[in-house]
Backbone bond lengths (Angstrom), bond angles and torsions (degrees), N, CA, C in turn:
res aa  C-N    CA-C-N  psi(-1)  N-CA   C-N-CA  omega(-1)  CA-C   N-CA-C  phi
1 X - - - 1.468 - - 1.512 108.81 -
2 X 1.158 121.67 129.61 0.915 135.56 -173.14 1.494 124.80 -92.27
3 X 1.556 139.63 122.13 1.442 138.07 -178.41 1.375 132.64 -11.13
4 X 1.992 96.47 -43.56 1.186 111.76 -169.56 1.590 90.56 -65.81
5 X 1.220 106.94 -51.23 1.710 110.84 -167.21 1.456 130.22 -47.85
6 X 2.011 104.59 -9.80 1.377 100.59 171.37 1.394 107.09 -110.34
7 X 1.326 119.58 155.36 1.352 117.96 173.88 1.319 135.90 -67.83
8 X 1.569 116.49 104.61 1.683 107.70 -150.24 1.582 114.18 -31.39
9 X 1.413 129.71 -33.29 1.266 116.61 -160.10 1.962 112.20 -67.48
10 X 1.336 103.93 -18.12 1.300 134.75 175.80 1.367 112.82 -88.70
11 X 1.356 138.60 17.95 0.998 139.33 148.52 1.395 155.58 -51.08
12 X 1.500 98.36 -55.85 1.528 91.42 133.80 1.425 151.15 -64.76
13 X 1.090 116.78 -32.18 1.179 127.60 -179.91 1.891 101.11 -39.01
14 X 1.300 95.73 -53.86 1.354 136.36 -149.39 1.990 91.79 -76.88
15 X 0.894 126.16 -33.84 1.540 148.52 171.12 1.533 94.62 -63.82
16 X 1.694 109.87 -70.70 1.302 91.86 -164.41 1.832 125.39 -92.37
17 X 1.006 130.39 21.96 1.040 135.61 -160.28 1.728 93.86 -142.81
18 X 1.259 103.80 -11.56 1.919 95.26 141.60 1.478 111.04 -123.28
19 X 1.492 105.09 45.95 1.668 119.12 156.73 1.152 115.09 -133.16
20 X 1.411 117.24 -127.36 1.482 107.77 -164.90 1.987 118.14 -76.39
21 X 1.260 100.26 -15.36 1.572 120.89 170.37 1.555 109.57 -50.38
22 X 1.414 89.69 -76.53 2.024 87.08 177.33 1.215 115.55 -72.50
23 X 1.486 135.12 -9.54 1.290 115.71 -175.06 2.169 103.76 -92.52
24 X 1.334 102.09 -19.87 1.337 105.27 164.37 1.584 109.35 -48.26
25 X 1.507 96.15 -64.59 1.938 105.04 -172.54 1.307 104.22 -52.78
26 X 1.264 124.01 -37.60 1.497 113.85 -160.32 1.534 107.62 -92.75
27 X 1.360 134.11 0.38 1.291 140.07 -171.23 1.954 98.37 -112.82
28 X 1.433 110.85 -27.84 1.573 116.68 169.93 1.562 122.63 -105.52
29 X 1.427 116.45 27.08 1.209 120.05 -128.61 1.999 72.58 -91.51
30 X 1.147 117.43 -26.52 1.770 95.01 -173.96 1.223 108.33 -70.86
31 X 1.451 111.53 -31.34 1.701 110.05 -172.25 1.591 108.19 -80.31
32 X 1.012 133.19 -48.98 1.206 147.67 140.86 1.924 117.97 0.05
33 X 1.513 77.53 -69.46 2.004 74.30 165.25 1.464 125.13 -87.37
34 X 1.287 106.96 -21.89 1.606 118.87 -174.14 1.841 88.22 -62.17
35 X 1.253 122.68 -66.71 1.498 139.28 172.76 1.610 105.70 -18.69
36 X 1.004 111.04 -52.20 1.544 122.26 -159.16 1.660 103.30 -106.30
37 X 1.025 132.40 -22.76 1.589 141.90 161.35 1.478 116.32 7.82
38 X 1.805 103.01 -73.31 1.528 111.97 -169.38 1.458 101.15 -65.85
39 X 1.306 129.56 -26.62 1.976 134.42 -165.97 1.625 80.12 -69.99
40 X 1.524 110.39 -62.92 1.305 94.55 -167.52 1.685 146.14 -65.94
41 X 1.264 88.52 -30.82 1.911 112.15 162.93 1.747 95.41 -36.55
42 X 1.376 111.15 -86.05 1.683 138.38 166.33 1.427 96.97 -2.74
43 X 1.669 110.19 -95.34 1.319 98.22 -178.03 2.336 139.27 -76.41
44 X 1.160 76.03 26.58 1.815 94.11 169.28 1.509 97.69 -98.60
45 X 1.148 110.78 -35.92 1.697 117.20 -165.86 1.616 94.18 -77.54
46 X 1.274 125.92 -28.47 1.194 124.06 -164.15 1.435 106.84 -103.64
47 X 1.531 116.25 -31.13 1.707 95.33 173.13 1.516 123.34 -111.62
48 X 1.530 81.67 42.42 1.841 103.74 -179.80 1.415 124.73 -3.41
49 X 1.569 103.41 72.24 1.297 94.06 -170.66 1.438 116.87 -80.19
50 X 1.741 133.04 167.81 1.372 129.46 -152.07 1.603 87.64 -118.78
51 X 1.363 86.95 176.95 2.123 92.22 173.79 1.323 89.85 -106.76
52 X 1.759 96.57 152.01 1.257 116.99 -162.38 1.765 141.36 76.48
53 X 1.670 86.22 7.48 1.389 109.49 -159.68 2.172 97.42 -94.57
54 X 1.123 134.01 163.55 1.230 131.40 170.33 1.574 106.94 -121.85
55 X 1.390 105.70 97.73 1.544 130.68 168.08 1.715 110.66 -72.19
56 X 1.582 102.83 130.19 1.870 120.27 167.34 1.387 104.58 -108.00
57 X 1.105 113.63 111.68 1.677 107.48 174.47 1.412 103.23 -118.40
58 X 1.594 96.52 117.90 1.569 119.64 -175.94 1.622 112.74 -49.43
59 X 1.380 139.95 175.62 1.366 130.12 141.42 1.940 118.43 38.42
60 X 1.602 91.82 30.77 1.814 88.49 -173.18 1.554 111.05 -69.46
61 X 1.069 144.46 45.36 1.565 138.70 165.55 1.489 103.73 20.52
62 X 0.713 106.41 -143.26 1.856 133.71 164.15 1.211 124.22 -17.45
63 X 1.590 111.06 -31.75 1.094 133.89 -166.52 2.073 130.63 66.62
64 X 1.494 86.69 21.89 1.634 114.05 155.62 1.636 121.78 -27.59
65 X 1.212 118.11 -49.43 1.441 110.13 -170.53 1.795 83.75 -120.43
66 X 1.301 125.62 -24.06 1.740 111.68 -178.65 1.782 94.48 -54.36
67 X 1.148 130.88 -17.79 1.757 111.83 -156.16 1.325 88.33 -101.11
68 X 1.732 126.37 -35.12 1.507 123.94 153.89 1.235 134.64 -14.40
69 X 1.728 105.36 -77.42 1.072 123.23 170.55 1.997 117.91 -40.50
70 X 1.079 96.91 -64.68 1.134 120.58 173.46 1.684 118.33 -43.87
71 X 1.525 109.86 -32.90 1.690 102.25 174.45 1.421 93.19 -85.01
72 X 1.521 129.49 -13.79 1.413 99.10 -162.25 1.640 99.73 -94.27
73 X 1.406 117.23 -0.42 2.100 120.13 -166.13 1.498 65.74 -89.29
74 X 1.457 140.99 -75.53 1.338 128.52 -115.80 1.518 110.46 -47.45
75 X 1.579 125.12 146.42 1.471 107.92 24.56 1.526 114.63 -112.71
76 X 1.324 108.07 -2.81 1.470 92.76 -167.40 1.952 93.09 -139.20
77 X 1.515 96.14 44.15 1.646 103.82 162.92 1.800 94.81 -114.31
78 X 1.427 93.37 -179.03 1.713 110.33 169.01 1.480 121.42 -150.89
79 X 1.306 114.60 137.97 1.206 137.10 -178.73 1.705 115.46 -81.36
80 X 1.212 129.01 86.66 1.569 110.76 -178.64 2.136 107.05 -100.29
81 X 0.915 79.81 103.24 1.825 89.79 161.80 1.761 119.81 -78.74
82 X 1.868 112.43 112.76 1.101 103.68 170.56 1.695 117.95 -126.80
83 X 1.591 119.51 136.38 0.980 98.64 -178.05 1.468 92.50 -145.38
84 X 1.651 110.12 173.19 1.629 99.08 171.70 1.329 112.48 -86.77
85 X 1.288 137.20 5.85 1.786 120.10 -174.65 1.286 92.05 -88.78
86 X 1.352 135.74 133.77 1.251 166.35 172.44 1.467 98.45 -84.24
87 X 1.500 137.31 -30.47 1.512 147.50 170.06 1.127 103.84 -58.74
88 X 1.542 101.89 -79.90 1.742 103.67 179.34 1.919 117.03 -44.62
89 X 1.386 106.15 -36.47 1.776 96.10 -148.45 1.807 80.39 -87.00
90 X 1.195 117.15 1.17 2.192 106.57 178.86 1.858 80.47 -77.60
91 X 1.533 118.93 -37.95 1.365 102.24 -164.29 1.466 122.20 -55.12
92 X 1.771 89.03 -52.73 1.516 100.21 165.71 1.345 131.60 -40.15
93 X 1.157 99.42 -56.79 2.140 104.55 176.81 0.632 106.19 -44.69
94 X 1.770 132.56 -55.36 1.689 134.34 -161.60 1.937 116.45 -67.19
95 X 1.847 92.51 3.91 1.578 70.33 -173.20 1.714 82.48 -122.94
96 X 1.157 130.52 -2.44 1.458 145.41 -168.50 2.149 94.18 -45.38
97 X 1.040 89.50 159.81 2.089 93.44 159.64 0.750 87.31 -129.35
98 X 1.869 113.18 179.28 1.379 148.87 -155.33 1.203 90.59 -81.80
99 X 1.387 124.46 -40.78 2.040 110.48 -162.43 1.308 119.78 -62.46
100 X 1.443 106.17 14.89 1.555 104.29 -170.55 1.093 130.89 31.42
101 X 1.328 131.51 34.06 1.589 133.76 -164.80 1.916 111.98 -98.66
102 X 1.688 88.83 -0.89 1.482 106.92 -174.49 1.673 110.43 -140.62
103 X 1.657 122.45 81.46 1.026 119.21 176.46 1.840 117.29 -116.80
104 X 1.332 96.44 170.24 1.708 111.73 -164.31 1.420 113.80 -128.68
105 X 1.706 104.32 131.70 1.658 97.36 173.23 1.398 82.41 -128.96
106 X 1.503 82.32 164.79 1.404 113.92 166.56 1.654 114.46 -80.90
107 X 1.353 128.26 105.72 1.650 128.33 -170.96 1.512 118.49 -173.16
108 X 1.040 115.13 132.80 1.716 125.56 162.30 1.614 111.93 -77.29
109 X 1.404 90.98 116.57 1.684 108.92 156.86 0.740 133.84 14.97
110 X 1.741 95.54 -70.82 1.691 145.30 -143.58 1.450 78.65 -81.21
111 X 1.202 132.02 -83.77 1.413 132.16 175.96 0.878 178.37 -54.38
112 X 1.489 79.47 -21.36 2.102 119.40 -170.75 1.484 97.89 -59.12
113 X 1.396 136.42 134.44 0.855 166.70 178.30 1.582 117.63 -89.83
114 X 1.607 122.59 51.26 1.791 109.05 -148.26 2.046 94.22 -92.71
115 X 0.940 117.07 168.43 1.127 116.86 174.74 1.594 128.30 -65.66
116 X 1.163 128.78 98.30 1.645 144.17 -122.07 2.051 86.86 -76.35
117 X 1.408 87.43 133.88 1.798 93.31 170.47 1.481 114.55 79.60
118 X 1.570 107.78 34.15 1.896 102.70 -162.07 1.836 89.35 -135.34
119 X 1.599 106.89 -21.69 2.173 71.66 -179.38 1.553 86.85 -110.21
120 X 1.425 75.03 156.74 1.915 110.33 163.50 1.209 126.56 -72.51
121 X 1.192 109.74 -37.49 1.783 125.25 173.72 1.518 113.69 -154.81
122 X 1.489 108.59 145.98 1.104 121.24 -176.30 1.517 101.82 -118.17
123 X 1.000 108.72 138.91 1.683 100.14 179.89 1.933 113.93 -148.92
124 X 1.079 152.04 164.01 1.046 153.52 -100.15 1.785 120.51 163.11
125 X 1.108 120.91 52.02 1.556 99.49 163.29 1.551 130.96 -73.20
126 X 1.085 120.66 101.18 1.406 144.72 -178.98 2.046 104.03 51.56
127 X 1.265 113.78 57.94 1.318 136.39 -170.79 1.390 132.90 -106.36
128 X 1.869 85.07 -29.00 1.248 97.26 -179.76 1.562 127.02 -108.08
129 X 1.258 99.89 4.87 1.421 92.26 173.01 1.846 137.29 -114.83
130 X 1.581 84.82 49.85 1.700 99.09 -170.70 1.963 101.87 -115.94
131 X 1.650 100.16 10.42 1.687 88.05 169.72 0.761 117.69 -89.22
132 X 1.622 129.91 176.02 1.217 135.75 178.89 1.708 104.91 -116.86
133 X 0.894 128.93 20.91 1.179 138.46 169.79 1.772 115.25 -157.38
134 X 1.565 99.93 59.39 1.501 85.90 -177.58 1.668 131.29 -70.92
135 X 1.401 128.37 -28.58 1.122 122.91 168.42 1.758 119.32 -53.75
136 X 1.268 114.68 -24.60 1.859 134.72 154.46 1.455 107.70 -42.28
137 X 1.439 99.37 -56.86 1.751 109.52 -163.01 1.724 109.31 -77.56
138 X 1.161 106.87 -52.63 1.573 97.15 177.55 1.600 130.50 -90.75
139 X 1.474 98.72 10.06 1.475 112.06 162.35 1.263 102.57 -88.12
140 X 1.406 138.72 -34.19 1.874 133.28 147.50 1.238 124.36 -44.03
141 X 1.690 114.45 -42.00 1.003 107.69 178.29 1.656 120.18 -76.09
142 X 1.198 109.11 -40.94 1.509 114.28 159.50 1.378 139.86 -40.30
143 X 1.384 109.63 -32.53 1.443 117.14 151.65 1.225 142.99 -48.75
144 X 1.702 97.63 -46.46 1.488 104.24 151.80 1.629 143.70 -71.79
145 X 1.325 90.60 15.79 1.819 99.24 -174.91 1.279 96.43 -109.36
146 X 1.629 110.77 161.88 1.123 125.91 -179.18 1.392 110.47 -95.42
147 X 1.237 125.17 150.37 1.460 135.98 -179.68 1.620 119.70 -35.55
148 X 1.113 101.40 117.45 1.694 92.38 -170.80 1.943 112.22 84.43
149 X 1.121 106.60 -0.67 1.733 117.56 -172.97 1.421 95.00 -67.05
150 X 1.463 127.54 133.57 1.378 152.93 130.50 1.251 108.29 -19.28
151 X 2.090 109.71 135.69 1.414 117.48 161.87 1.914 81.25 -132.25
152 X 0.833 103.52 128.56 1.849 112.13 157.90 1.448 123.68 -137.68
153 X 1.307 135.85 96.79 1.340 136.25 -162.23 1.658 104.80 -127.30
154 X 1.367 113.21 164.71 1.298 121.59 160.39 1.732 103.27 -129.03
155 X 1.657 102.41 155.31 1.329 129.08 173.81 1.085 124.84 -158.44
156 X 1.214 131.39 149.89 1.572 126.84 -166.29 1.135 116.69 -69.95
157 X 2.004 117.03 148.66 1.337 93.03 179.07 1.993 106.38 -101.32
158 X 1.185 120.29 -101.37 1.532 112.52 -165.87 1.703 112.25 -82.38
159 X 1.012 112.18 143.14 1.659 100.84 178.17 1.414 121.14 -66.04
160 X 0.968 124.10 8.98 1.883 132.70 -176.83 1.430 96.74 -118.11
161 X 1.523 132.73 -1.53 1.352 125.73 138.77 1.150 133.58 -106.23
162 X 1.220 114.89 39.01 1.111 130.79 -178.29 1.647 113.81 -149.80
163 X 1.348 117.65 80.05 1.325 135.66 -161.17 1.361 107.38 -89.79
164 X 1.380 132.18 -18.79 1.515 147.60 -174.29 1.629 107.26 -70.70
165 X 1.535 103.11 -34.93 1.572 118.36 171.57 2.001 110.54 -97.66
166 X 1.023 94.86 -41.79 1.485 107.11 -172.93 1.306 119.23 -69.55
167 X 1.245 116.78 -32.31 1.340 130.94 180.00 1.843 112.96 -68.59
168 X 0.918 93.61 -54.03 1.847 99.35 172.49 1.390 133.27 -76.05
169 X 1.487 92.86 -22.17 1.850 102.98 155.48 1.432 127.07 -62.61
170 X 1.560 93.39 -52.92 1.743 84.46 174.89 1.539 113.54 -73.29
171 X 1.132 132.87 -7.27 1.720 157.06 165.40 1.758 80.03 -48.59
172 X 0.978 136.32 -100.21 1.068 149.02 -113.86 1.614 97.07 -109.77
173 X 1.345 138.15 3.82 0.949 155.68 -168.10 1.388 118.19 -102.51
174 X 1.627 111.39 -15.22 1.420 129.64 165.86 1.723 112.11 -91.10
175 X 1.683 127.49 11.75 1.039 132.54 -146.71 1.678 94.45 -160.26
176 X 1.349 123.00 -36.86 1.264 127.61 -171.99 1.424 121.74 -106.48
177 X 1.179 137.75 155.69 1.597 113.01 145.18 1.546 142.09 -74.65
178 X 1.226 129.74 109.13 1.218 132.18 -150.23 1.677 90.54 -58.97
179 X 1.866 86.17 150.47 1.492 88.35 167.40 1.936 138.31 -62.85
180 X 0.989 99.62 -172.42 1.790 101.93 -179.92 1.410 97.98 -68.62
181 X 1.610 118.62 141.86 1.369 112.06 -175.50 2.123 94.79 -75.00
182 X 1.024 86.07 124.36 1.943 89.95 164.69 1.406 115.89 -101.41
183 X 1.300 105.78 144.67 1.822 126.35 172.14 1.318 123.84 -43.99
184 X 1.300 133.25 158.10 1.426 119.63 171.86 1.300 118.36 -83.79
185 X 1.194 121.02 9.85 1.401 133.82 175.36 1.094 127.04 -116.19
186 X 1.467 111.19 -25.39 2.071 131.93 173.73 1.336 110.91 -46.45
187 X 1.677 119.64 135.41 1.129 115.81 175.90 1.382 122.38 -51.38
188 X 1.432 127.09 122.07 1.275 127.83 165.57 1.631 113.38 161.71
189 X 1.231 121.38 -160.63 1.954 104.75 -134.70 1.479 90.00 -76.77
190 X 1.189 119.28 -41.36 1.785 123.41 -178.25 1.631 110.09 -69.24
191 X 0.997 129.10 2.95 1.771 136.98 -179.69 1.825 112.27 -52.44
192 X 1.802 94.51 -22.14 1.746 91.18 -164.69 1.596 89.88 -121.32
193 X 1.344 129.65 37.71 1.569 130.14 177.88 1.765 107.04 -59.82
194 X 1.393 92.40 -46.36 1.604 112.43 -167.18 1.244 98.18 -61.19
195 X 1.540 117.78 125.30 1.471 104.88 177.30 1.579 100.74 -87.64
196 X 1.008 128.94 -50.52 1.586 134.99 175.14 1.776 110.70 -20.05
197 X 1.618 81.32 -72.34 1.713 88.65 173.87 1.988 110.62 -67.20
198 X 0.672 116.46 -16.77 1.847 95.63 156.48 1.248 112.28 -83.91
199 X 1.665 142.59 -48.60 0.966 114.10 157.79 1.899 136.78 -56.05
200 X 1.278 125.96 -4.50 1.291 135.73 -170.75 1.853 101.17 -88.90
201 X 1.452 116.48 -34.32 1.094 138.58 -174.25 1.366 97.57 -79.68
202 X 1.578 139.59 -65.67 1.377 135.60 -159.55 1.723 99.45 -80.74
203 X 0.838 137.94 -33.80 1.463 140.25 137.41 1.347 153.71 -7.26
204 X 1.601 95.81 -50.90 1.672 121.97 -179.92 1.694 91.59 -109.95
205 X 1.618 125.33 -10.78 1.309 105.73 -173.28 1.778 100.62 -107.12
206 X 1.674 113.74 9.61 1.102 128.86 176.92 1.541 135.52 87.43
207 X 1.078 93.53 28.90 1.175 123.39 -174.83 1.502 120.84 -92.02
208 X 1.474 127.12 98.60 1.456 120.67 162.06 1.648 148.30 -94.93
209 X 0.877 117.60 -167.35 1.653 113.84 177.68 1.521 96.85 55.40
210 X 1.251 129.06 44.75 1.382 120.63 177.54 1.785 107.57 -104.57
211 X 1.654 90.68 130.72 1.539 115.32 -170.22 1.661 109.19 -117.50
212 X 1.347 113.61 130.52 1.175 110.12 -173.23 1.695 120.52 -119.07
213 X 1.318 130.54 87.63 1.438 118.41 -177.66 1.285 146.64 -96.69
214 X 1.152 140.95 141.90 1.429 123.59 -149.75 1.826 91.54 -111.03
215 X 1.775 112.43 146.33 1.363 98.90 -170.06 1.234 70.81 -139.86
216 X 1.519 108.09 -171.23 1.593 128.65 178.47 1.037 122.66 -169.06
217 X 1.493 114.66 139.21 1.474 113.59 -146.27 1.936 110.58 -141.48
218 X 1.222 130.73 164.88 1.296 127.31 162.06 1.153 127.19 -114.51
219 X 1.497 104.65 103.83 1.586 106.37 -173.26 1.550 115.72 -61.67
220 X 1.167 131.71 155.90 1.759 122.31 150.67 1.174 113.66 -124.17
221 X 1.415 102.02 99.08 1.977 116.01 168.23 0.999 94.86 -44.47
222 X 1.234 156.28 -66.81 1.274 143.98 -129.03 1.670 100.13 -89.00
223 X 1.075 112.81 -24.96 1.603 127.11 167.54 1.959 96.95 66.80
224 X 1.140 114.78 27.99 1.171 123.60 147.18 1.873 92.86 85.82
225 X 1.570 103.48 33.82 1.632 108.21 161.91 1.814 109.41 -132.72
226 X 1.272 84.44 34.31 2.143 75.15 172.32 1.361 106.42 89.84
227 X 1.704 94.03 168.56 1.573 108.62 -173.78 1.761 127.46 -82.20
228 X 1.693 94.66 -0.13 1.458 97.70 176.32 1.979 94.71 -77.60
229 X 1.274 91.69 -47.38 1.603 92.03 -170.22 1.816 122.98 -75.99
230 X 1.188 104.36 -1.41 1.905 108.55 148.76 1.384 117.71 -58.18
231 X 1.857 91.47 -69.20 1.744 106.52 179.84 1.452 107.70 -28.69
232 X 1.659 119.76 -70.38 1.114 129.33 -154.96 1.512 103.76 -59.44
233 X 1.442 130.29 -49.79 1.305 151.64 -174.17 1.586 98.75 -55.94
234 X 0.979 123.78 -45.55 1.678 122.77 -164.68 1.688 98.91 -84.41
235 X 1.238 114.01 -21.22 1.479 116.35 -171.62 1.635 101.64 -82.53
236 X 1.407 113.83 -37.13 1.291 105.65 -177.12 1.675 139.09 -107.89
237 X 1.636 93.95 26.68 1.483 105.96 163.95 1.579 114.10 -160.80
238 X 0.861 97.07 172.91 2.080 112.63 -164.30 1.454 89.00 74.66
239 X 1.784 96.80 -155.67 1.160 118.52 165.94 1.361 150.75 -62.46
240 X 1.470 105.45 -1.26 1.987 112.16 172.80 1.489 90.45 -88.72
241 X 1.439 136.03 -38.87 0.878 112.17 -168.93 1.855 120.70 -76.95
242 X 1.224 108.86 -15.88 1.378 106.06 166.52 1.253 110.26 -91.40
243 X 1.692 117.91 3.81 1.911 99.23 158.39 1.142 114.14 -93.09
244 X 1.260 125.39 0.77 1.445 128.91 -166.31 1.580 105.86 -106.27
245 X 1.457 110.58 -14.23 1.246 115.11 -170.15 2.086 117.36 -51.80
246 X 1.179 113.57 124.36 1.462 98.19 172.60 2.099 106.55 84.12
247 X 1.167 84.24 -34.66 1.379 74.94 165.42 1.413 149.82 -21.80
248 X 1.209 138.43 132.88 2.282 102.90 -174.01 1.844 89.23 -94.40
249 X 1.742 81.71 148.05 1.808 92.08 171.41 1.618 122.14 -22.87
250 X 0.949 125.74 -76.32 1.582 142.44 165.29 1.741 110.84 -0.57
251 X 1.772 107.84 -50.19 1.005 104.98 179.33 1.523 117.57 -115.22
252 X 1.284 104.59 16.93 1.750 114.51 164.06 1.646 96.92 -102.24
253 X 1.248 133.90 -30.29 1.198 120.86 174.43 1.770 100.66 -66.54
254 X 1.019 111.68 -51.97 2.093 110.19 -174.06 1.986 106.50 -50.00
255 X 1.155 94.96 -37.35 1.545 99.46 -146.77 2.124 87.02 -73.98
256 X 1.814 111.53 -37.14 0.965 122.69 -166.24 1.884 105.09 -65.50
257 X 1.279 96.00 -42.04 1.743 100.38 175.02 1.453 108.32 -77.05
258 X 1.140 121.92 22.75 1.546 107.58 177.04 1.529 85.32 -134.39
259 X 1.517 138.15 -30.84 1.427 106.65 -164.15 1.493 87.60 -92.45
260 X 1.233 130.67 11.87 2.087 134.71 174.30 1.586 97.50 -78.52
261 X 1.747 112.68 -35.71 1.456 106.02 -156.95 1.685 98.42 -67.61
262 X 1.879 111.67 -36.24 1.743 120.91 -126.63 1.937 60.08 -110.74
263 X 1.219 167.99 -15.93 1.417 152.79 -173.12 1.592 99.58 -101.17
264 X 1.432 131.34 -5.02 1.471 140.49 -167.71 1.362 107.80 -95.38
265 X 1.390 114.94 -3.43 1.550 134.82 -170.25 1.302 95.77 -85.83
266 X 1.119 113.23 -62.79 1.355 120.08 -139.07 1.994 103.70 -109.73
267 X 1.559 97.88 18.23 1.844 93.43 -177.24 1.484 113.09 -100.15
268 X 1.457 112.91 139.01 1.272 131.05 -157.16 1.248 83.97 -120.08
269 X 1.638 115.73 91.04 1.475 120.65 160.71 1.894 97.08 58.26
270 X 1.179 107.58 -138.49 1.926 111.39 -179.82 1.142 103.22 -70.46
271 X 1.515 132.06 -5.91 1.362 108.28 -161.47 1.743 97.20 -97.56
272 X 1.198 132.95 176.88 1.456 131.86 167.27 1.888 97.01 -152.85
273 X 1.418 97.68 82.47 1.586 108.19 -178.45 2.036 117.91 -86.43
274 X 1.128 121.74 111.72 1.594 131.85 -170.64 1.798 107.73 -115.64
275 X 1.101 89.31 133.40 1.667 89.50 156.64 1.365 145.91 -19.21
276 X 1.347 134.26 72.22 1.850 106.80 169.26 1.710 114.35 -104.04
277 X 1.330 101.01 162.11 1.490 96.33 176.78 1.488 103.32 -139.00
278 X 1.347 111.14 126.81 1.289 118.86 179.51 1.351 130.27 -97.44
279 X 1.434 129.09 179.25 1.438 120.16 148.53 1.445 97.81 -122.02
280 X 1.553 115.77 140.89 1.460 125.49 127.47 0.686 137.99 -77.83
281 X 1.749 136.09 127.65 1.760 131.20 -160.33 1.800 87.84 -146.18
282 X 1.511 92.13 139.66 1.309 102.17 177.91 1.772 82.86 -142.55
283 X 1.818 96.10 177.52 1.447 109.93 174.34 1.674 125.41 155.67
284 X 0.829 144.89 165.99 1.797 134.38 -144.71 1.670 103.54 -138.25
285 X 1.234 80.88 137.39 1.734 116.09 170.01 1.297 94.46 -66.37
286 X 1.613 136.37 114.41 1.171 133.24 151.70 1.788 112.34 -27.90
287 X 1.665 103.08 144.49 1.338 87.72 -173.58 1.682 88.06 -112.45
């Protein structure tokens, strides 16, 4: 995919998540989904997809919930996963089968061009909230759904409920330089906190019957192998891992013994279980 093909305002995004962002996900990509599992169970259960049905899955990384989707259309539905990391979606292919019932392009949102009136559901684990023009993006994506077509996604809601990420930042924040303060609206994982503004957004991009729910969940960094494997886990996604990014050893070793001390609190034998808080958002393609 080519530059032209993303929408400049989406450029970075698009920079870093075919840099050191996606090549993180795609090198942790088992722990990574194992981590995120129960969010995802949740929203499969919620955008019940049917067989025979044609699933868009926004921001699919790895393609974790695209192979989801995909057992639940089979046999003669399809799963298409699109995202811009070219890192992540080599991951995806490599685990793809022949039935093609689960394929991946390389494309922005903002742009993708899908054949207008052809999916059934569009769906999203935490994918959608890195544009910079989202009422842009899912008024594109909406085009391509069919009348009455399904949107069901999850995204995080405020970062002070969400201690599983939050907790190891400020860990490592006595050792690092904290990141750039960002907006409550700036692309990135907290972008869809506002519940108002996700409904104000699915709304103006034409979107109805939109329902928004807040659930809550217990992650385990440690993913149920101990406290070396929290540490490591918390270092290499959300936000510690982009404060740590580039860093020299010296101060990824400091930052690592301090988010071990503030994750040593809270471990239940192998497990190391933290806070997340989500939203579920569903809502309909005029039919």
């Amino acid at each position: 995919m080519s530059m032209t093909s993303i929408h400049s305002s989406n450029a970075a995004q698009a920079d870093y998540w075919n840099g050191k962002g996606g090549q993180r996900w795609a090198e942790h990509r088992d722990r990574h989904d194992a981590l995120l599992r129960p969010i995802s169970e949740r929203l499969l259960q919620l955008a019940d997809a049917k067989p025979g049905e044609f699933v868009l899955d926004i921001g699919c990384g790895c393609g974790d919930t695209t192979f989801d989707f995909a057992d639940r259309v089979a046999p003669e539905g399809e799963a298409l996963g699109l995202d811009v990391s070219a890192t992540m979606l080599e991951r995806a292919r490599e685990r793809a089968t022949e039935d093609g019932l689960a394929r991946f392009i390389r494309a922005d949102a903002t742009t993708y061009e899908a054949p207008p009136g052809e999916i059934d559901l569009v769906a999203s684990r935490f994918g959608v909230m890195f544009f910079a023009d989202p009422v842009q993006t899912f008024a594109n994506i909406r085009a391509s759904m069919k009348p009455g077509g399904r949107l069901a996604f999850a995204c995080w809601r405020a970062a002070r409920d969400n201690p599983w990420m939050i907790e190891p930042m400020r860990a490592a924040s006595a050792h690092a330089p904290r990141l750039p303060e960002a907006g409550p609206e700036d692309p990135g994982p907290f972008a869809f906190a506002d519940e108002s503004r996700v409904r104000q957004i699915l709304f103006d991009a034409g979107f109805f019957d939109i329902d928004i729910e807040p659930e809550e969940f217990e992650l385990d960094v440690a993913i149920g192998q101990g406290l070396d494997t929290a540490v490591e886990t918390a270092m290499e996604i959300g936000p510690t891992s982009r404060m740590l990014e580039d860093q020299p050893e010296t101060t990824r070793a400091a930052a690592a013994a301090a988010i071990r001390t503030a994750l040593e609190a809270h471990a239940d034998g192998d497990r190391v279980p933290l806070g997340a808080a989500v939203w579920f958002v569903t809502a309909t393609n005029p039919g």
